[in-house]
N, C-alpha and C positions, 0 to 999 in steps of 0.2 A: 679523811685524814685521821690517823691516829693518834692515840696520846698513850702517857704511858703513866700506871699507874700504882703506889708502894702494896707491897700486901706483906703479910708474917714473911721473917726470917731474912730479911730486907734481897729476899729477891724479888724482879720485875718483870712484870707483864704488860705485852703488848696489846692492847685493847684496839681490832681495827674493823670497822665501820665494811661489813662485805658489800660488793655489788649484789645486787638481787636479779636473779634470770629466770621471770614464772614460762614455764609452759602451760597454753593453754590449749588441750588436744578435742577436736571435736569431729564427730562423726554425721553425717548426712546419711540418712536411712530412705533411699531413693521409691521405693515402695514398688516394685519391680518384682521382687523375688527374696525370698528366707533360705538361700540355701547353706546345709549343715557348713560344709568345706569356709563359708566366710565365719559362720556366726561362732564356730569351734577356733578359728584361728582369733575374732577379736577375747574369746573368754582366755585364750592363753596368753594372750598380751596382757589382759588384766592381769593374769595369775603371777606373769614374771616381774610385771613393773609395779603393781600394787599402785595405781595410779587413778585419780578419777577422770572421768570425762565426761563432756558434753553432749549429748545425743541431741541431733536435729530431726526429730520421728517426723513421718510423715502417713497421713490420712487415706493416702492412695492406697495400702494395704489391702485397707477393710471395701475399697470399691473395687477394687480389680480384680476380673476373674481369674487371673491364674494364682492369684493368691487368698481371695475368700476363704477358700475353704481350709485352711490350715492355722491350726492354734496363732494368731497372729498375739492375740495376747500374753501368751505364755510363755511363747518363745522372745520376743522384746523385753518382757521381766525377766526372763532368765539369763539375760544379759545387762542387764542393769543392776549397779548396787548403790548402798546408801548414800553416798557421797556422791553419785555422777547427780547430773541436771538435766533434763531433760528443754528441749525447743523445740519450736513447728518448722516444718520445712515442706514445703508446697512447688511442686509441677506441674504440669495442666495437661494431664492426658485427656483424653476424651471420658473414661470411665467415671474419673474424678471430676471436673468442671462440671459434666453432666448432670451428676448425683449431687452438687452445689446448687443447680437449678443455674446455670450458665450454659448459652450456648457456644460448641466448643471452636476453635481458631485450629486453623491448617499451617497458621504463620502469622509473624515472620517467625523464623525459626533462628537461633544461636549457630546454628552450622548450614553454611552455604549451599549444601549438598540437600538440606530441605530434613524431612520429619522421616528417620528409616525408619521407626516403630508404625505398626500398621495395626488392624484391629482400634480395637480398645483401646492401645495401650499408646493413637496415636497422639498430637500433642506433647511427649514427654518432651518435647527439646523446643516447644513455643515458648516465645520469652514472655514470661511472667508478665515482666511490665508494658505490655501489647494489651492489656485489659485496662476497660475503664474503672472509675474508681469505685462506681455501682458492683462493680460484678469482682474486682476484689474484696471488695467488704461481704460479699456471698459467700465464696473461696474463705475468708479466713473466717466468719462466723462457724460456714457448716464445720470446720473441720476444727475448732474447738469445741463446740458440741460433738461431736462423733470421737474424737477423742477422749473427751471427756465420759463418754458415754461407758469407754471402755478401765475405766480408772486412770486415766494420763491426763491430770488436772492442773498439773504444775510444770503450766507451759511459758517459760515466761521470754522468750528467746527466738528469734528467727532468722533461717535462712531462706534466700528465694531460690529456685533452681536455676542452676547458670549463673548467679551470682550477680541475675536481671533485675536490682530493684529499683524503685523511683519515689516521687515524692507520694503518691496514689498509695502506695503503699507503705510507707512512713507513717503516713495518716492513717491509714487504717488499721494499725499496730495499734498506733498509743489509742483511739476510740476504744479496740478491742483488748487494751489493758494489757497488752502486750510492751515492756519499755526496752528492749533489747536488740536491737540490729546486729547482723554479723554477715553481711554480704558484702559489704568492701571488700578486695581483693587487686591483687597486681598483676597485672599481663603480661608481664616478663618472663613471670614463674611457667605462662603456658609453652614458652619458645623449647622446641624439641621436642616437644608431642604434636600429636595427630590435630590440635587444635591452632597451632601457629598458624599465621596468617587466615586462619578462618572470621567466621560471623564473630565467634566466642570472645576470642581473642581483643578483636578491634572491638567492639560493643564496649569490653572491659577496661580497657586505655580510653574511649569516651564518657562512659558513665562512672568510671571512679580514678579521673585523670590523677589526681590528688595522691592517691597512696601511693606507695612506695615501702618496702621491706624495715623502716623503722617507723612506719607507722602506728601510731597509739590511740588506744579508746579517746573519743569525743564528741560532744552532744551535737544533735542534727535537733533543729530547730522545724516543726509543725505547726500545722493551724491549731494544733487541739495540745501541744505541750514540746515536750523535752523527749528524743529518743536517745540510749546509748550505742552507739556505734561502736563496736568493736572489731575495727579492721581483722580479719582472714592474712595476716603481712608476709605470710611464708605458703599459702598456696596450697596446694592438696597433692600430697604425697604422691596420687598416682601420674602425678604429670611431673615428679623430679626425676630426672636424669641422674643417674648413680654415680657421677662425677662431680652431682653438685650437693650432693648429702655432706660433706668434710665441712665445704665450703659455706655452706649454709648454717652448720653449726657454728662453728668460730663466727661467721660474721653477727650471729646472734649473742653469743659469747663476750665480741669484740662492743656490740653495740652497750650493750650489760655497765662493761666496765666504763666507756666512755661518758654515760649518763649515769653512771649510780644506779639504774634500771630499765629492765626490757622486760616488755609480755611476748612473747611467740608464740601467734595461733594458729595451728595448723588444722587442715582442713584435710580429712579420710572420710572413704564410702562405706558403710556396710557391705554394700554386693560386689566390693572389690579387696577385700579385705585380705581374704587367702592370694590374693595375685602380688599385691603393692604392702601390708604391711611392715615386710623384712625390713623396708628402708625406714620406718621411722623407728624399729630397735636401733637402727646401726645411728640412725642420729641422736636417740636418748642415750645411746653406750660412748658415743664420742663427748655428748656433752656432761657426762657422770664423770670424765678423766680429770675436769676441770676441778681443783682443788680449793681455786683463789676466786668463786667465785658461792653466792649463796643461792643453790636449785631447787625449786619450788615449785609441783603443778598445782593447778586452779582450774576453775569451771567459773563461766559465765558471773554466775549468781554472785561468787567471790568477787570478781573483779568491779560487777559493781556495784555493789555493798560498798568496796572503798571509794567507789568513785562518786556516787552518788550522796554520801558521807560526807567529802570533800568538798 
């Protein structure tokens, strides 16, 4: 509410209290592939929006053959700046699990259709939380040491692939000093892509029944502490339908003003980056028209700094 208050010359000013509308934009680095056409399209989305973000890096890089061999370091810093954050984000292909010292799973898989990657590179689409709690506590040890190894020490954030995760792996977060959860996610947002009605889809309406698109950070409760859970409440770009970019702005907009505040975290690929970025310009340029309202991006570490504060 406002109030109003004298200043020189006995004119008045309206002093009024904005709704705040943070985005929080994060990126899943799938460990598949570095090619130029994505990683040149997200340096040019930095360059227009001057915005930070979250990186969910992932360890499969440096074990996978078709990407071993290429500056994996240099090129991940070259798209990083001081202000983004970095997080782990883990799949379980075979090259990966393997090199954790896990033997690796054929299934269950997130898509009905079963595991297309073959080689090495299979596993990408076995759901995370199909491991026991042994052999994820291997998975997220090796691959803060191996990241680590490679100067990515400030990992303080996770996603699971498929947005598969459980209690197995809550717990072995906080052990591994990790306080940061961001795999909640809503199933709704999948209706229209390739993934409706699949494994993906239903998994995610069972295991994160709860959320819903005004969804907000909240502590999930472990054997071993406190995690922050930062619901994903707006989905990954590459699965929005270009009729529901408008629509998803204003109701984030809408939610803003209703509560005094909204975080909107949106969820993008690295290796999809030159296909699906367009749409989140057209939603940060729909949400820039907004005049009446206070726009702010953030990265993880911000968000709970206040929360954990609180």
């Amino acid at each position: 509410m406002g109030f109003v208050t004298p200043i020189t010359n006995n004119i008045f000013m309206e002093f009024v209290t904005m709704s705040e509308l943070k985005v929080l934009i994060t990126v899943d680095w799938e460990g598949t592939d570095l090619e130029e056409e994505n990683l040149q399209r997200i340096q040019k989305f930095k360059h227009d929006w001057g915005v930070p973000l979250t990186h969910y890096l992932n360890p499969g890089y440096y074990t996978n053959p078709n990407t071993c061999d290429l500056e994996i370091t240099k090129t991940i810093n070259n798209i990083l700046s001081e202000e983004d954050d970095t997080g782990l984000h883990i799949h379980a292909p075979k090259h990966f699990v393997s090199s954790a010292g896990v033997h690796p799973r054929v299934g269950p898989c997130f898509s009905s259709m079963g595991d297309y990657n073959i080689g090495e590179e299979h596993g990408q689409e076995v759901m995370l939380n199909s491991f026991s709690k042994d052999e994820i506590d291997k998975m997220i040890k090796f691959s803060i040491n191996l990241m680590g190894k490679y100067g990515f020490k400030k990992l303080n954030s996770f996603r699971a692939g498929g947005w598969m995760s459980d209690d197995a792996i809550f717990e072995s977060l906080q052990e591994n000093k990790i306080f940061i959860e961001s795999s909640a996610t809503v199933a709704s947002l999948l209706e229209g892509s390739s993934w409706e009605g699949d494994n993906l889809q239903r998994y995610i309406s069972i295991i994160w029944d709860q959320i819903n698109m005004e969804s907000r950070p909240y502590f999930l409760n472990t054997k071993r502490g406190k995690l922050l859970e930062i619901p994903n409440n707006l989905g990954a770009v590459d699965y929005w339908q270009h009729d529901w970019i408008e629509q998803l702005a204003n109701k984030a907009v809408d939610s803003c003003k209703r509560t005094g505040n909204y975080i909107a975290v949106i969820n993008s690929h690295q290796e999809t980056a030159h296909k699906h970025w367009h749409k989140l310009d057209r939603f940060l340029e729909i949400l820039s028209l907004h005049q009446d309202i206070k726009l702010t991006y953030c990265t993880n570490s911000q968000v709970a700094s206040e929360y954990m504060s609180a």
